[in-house]
FIPATOR-260441 format. One record per residue (C-alpha): chain; x, y, z. Coordinates in steps of 0.05 Angstrom, whole numbers, plus 5000, padded with zeros to 4 digits. Example, Ala and Ser with C-alpha at 12.3 -4.5 7.8 and 13.67 -1.06 7.14 Angstrom:
{A, {5246, 4910, 5156}}
{A, {5273, 4979, 5143}}
This chain:
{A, {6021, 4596, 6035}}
{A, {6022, 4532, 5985}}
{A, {6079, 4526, 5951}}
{A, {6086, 4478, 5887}}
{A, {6135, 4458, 5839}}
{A, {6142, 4454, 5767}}
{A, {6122, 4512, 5721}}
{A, {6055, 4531, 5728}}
{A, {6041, 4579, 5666}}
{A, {5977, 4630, 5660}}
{A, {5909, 4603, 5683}}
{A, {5933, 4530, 5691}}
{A, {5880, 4498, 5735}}
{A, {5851, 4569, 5750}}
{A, {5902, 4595, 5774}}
{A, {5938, 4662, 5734}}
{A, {6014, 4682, 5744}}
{A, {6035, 4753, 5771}}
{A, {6080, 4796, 5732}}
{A, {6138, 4817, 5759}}
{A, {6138, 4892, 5736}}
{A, {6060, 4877, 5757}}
{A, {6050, 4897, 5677}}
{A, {5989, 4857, 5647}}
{A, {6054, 4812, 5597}}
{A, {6115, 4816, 5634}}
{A, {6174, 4773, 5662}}
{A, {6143, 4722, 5724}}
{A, {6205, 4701, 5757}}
{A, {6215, 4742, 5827}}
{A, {6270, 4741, 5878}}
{A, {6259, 4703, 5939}}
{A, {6253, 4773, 5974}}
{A, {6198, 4804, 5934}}
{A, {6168, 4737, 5936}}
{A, {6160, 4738, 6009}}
{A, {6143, 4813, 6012}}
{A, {6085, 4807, 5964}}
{A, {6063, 4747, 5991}}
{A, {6053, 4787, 6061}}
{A, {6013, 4840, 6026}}
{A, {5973, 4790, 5996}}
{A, {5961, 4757, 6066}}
{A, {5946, 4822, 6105}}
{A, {5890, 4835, 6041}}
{A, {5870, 4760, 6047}}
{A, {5875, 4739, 5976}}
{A, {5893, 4671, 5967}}
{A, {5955, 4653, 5924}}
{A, {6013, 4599, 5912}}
{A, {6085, 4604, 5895}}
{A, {6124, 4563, 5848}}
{A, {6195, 4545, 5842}}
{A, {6214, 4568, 5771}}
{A, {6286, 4556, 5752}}
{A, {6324, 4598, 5796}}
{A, {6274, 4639, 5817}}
{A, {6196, 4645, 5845}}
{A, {6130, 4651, 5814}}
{A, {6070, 4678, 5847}}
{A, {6003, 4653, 5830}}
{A, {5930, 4679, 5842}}
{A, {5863, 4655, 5825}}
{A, {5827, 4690, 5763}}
{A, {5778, 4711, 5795}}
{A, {5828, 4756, 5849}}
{A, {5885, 4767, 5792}}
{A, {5856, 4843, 5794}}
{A, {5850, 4855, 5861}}
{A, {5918, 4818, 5870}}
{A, {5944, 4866, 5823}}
{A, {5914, 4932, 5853}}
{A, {5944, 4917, 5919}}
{A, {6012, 4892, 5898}}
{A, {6012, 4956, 5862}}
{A, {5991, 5000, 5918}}
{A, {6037, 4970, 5958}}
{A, {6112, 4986, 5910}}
{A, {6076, 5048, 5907}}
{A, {6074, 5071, 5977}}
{A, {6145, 5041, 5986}}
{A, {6183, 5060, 5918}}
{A, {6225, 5102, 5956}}
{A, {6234, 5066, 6021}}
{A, {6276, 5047, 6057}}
{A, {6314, 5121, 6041}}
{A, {6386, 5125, 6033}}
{A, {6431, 5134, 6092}}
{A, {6443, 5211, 6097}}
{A, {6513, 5227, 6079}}
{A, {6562, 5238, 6131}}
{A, {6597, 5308, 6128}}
{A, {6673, 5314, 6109}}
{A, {6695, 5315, 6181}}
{A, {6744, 5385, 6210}}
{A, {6818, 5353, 6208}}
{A, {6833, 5394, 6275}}
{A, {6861, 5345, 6317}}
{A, {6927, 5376, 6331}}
{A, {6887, 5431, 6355}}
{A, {6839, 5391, 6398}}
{A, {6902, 5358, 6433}}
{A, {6930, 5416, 6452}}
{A, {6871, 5446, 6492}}
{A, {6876, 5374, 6525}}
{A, {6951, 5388, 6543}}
{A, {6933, 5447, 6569}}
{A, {6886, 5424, 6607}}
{A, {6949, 5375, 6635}}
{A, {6999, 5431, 6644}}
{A, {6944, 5462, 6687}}
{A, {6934, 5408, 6729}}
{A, {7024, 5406, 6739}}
{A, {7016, 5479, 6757}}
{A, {6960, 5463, 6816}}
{A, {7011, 5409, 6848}}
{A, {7070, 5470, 6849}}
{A, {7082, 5507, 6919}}
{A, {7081, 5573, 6894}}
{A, {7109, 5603, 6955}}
{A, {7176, 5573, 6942}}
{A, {7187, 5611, 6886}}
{A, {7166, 5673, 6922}}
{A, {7092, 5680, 6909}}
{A, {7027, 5677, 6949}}
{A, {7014, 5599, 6966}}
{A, {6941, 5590, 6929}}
{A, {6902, 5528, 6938}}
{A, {6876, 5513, 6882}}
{A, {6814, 5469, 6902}}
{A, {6797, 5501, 6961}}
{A, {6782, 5562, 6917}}
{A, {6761, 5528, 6850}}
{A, {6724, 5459, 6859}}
{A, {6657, 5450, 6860}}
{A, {6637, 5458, 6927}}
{A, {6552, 5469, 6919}}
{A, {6537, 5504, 6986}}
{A, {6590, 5562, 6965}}
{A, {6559, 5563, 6889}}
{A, {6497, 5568, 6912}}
{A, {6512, 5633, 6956}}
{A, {6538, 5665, 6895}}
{A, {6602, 5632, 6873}}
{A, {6582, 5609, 6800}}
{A, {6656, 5621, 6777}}
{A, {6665, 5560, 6810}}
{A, {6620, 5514, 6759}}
{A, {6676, 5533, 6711}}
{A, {6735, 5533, 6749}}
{A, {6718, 5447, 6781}}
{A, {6719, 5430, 6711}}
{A, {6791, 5454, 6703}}
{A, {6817, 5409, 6764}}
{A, {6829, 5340, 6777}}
{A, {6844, 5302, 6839}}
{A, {6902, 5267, 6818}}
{A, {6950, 5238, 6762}}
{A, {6894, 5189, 6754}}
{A, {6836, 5227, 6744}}
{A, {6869, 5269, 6694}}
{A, {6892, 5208, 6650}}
{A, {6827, 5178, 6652}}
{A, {6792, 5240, 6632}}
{A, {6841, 5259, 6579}}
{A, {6851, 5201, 6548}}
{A, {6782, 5162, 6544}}
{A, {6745, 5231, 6546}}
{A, {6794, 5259, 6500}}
{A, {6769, 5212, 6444}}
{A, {6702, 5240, 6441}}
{A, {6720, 5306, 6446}}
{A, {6763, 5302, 6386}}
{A, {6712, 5263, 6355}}
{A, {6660, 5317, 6365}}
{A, {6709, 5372, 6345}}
{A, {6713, 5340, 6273}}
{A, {6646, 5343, 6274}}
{A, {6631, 5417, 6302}}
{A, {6691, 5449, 6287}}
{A, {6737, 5454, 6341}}
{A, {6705, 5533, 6374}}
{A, {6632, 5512, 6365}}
{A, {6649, 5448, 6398}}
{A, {6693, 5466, 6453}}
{A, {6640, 5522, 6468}}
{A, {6586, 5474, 6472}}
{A, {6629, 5425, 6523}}
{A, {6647, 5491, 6561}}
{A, {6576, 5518, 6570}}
{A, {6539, 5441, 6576}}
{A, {6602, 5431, 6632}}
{A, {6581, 5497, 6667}}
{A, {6504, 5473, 6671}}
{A, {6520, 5405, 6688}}
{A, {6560, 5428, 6742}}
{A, {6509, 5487, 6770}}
{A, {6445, 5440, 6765}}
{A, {6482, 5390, 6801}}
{A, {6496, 5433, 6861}}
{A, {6415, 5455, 6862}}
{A, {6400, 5376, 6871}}
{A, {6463, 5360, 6923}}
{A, {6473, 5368, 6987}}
{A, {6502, 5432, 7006}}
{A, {6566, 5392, 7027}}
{A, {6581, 5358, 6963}}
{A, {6645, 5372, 6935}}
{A, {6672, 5357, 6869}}
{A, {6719, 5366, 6818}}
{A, {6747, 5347, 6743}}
{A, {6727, 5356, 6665}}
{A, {6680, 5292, 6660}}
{A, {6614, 5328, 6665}}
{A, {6643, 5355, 6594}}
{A, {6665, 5299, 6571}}
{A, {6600, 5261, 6589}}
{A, {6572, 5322, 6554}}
{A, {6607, 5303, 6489}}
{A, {6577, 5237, 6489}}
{A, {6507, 5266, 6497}}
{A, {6524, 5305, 6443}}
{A, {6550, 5254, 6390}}
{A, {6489, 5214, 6414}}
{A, {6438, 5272, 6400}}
{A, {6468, 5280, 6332}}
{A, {6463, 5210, 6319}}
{A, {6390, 5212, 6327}}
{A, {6389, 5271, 6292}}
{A, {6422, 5248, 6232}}
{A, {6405, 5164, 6226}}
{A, {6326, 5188, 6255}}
{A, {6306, 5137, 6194}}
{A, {6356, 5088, 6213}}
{A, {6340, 5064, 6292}}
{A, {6404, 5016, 6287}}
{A, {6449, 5067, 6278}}
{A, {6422, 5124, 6327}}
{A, {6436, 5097, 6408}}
{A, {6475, 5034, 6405}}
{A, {6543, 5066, 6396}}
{A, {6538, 5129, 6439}}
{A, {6492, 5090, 6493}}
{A, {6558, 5031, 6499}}
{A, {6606, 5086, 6493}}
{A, {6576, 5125, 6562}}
{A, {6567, 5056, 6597}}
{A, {6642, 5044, 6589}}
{A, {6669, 5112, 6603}}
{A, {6618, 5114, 6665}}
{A, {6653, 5039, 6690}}
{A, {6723, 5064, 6665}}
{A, {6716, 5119, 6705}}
{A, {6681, 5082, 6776}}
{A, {6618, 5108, 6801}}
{A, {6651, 5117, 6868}}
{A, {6706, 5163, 6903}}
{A, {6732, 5226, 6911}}
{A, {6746, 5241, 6834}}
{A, {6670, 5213, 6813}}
{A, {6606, 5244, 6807}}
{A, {6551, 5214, 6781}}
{A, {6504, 5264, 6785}}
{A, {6545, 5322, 6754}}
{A, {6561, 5259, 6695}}
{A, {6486, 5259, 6691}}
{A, {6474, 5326, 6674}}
{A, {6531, 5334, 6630}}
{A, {6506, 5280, 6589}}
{A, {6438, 5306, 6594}}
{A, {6463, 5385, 6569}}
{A, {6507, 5346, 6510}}
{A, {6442, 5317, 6486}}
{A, {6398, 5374, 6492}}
{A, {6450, 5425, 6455}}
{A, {6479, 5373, 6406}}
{A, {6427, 5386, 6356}}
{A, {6431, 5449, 6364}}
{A, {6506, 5447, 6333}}
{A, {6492, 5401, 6282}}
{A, {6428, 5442, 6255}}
{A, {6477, 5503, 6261}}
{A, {6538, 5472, 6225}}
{A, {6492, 5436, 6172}}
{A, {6449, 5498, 6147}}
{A, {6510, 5540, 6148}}
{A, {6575, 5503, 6152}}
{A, {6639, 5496, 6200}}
{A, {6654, 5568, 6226}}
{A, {6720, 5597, 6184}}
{A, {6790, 5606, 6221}}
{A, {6764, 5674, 6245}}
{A, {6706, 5665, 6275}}
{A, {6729, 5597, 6309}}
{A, {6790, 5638, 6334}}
{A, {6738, 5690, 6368}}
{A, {6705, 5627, 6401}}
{A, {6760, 5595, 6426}}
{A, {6780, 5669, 6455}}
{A, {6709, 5672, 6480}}
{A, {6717, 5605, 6518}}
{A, {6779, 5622, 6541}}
{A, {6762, 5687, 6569}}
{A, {6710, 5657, 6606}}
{A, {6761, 5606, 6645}}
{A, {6812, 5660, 6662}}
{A, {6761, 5710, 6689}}
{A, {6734, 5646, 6731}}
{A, {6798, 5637, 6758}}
{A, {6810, 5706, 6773}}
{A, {6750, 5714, 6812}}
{A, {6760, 5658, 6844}}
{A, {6836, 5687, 6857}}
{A, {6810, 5746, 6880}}
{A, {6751, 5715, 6924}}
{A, {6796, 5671, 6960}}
{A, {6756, 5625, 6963}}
């Protein structure tokens, strides 16, 4: 590209100034930003041109005899693009149900007090909690499924739990605002359950393991799927948050020891991604569930723990 200076005006030395509305008599001066967009769809059509510093602004010159064809293309061009790039969708009014979200999660911690208690000293039957209930893929596989529930309910120590509850515990409320809290606990509980099953087809039939991480890594997926979903026109804003978030949950939380396991992480994260669009097509075409019907889910989900446990009661293990 030549650029001069001064103010060349129309058909000075052959050369003829382009409009800036691209009308035949309009204004001349451009920004530098459509003078450096034009001048690339000029290049790509090779016509030759020249720019000119013009007060504050550009000018962008053709020959005569390629001001038409100049023209066409520029025009061609801001037609194609008049509407690109598209505005950023909006981002729905988000479920204020934190207080609700945070007391599953305490739950979840009153559970894990209850497992450390000796029943028998208060006059009950002693139960071991992760002999019958953890993840153990050689008894799953010969018919125990309750126990893909169950592991997600346990945690092998004060540790585990905190870590779980309170890195995980972000996510999960963050895709509860975005769900509603039944659709999205449902959607952890069921992505937790597969995570945990696949991952006892592809492990050694001695691998043990328990904890609510393959949901949690679940909810990631699932905020990262919905991403996708929702900034598909935007790549910045589809991976880079939920991609950092799962590195640093997956280094908080080791990728070694009794309390990890990467593979059931894996598929947790892989089930969040594959039914996070499902929830976000669901909720967006027809909105949060009411009070009612997110009361049935949570009773659904719910349901489906205690009759794990109770099978795995009644199994003993």
């Amino acid at each position: 590209m030549e650029t001069v200076t001064g103010d060349p005006g129309a058909g000075e030395d052959g050369w003829r100034v382009i409009p800036a509305d691209l009308g035949e008599n309009g204004a001349t001066i451009l920004s530098e930003r459509q003078l450096q967009l034009w001048t690339l769809v000029l290049q790509a059509r090779n016509v030759p041109y020249q720019s000119a510093t013009c007060g504050t602004g550009w000018q962008l010159l053709v020959p005569l005899a390629a001001y038409q064809l100049a023209l066409g293309e520029l025009r061609r061009y801001e037609e194609l693009n008049r509407n690109w790039p598209p505005p950023a969708p909006v981002t729905p009014v988000q479920d204020n149900n934190t207080l609700v979200t945070l007391s599953v999660l305490l739950l979840l911690a009153t559970f894990h007090n209850i497992t450390q208690l000796d029943a028998a000293q208060f006059g009950y039957r002693y139960i071991d909690w992760y002999a019958i209930g953890s993840a153990d893929a050689a008894r799953m596989l010969d018919g125990q499924w309750w126990r893909a529930v169950t592991a997600l309910t346990l945690h092998a120590n004060w540790l585990h739990l905190f870590s779980n509850l309170s890195i995980g515990g972000f996510f999960i409320v963050c895709l509860c605002r975005e769900l509603g809290s039944g659709v999205a606990w449902c959607l952890l509980l069921v992505a937790g359950i597969l995570g945990n099953a696949t991952n006892a087809l592809v492990q050694q039939p001695d691998h043990v393991s328990v904890g609510s991480s393959t949901a949690v890594f679940a909810a990631v997926g699932s905020l990262a799927a919905i991403s996708v979903v929702r900034y598909r026109q935007f790549p910045s804003k589809r991976w880079t948050l939920p991609a950092a978030a799962a590195l640093a949950l997956l280094g908080l939380l080791g990728t070694e020891g009794p309390q990890t396991d990467l593979g059931a992480h894996f598929f947790g994260f892989l089930f969040g991604i594959g039914f996070g669009p499902g929830g976000g097509f669901l909720i967006g075409r027809y909105g949060r569930p009411g009070p009612l019907l997110n009361a049935l889910l949570a009773l659904a989900g719910a349901g489906v723990v205690v009759a794990a446990w109770w099978l795995a009661i009644a199994s003993g293990g």
